[in-house]
Structures are given as structure tokens and as C-alpha cells.
N, C-alpha and C positions, 0 to 999 in steps of 0.2 A: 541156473546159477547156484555154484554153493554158496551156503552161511561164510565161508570163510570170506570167498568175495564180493559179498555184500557187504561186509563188517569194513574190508580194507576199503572198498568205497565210501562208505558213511563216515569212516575216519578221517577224510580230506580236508582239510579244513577249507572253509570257504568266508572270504576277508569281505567286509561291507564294500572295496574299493572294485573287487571281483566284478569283471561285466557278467552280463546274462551268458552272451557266449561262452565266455571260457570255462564260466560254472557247468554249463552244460557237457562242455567240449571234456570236461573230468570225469563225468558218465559214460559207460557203455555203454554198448548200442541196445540192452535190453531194455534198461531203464530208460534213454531217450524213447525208444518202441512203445513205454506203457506211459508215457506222456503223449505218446503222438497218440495215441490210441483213447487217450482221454479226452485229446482235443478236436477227435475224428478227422485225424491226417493220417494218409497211409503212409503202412510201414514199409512199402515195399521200395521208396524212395532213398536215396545215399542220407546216412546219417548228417552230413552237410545240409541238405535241402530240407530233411525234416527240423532240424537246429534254428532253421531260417523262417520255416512257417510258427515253430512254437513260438522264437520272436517276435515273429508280425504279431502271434495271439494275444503273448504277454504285455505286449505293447499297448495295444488296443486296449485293453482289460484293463490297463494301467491308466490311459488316458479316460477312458468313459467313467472310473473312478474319480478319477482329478475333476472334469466336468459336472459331476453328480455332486460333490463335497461342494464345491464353490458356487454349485446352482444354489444350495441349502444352507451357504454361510449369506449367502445374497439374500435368500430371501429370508433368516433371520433377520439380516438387518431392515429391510424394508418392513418388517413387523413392529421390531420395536423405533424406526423412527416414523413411522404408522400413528403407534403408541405416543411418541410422546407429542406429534400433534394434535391428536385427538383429548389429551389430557391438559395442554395447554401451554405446557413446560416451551 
């Protein structure tokens, strides 16, 4: 890939309202390939189908966050209302 069309690629702009897909669907198929390859999905699948497993990935990785954040806002709070029984309050 030349400079040049790496540059016109990074220039796309990409909107918060932007799905996953379509941001992806704006990359060529090299850069889809060195995502797939990062998330050890092969490359030799339709950029379609790779699009679809990086999804599920992104997905997953996105939810096991969400669950990890709110395991550990939970159990702040079970700390300090822990805390303020033991104190008396």
C-alpha cells in the first residue's frame, strides 16, 4: 500500500454515530487483513466474513469490559456500605 493511500484512508472521517461496520466497511481489505490477523482470524476469508468475526471480537471485548467496570463499581459500593456499618453511621 502506498503513503499516498494510507493518508486518503486516515483522512475519512469517522462520526461517533458511525457503526462498527461501516467504519470498518471504509477500510481496505489490507487493513481489515492486519486487524484480522491481530485478532487471529484468517485472512483468506471475504472481507465480509472477516468484518463479521472482528465484530463478534469487538463485541465481546466490549461487553467483558462493561461486566468487569460494574463488577468493581459493585463492589466499591459493598466496601464502603461495609464501611459505614462497621463504623456505626
Amino acid at each position: 500500500m502506498t503513503s499516498s493511500m494510507s493518508k486518503d484512508e486516515d483522512s475519512k472521517p469517522i462520526t461517533l454515530n458511525l457503526t462498527i461496520s461501516a467504519g470498518l466497511n471504509r477500510f481496505k481489505n489490507t487493513r481489515i487483513n492486519g486487524v484480522s490477523k491481530a485478532f487471529g482470524i484468517s485472512t483468506k476469508d471475504t472481507k465480509k466474513e472477516k468484518m463479521e468475526q472482528i465484530i463478534s471480537r469487538l463485541t465481546t471485548i466490549l461487553r467483558m469490559q462493561k461486566r468487569t467496570s460494574t463488577s468493581k463499581h459493585m463492589m466499591r459500593e459493598m466496601r464502603n456500605h461495609q464501611e459505614l456499618i462497621l463504623s456505626g453511621s
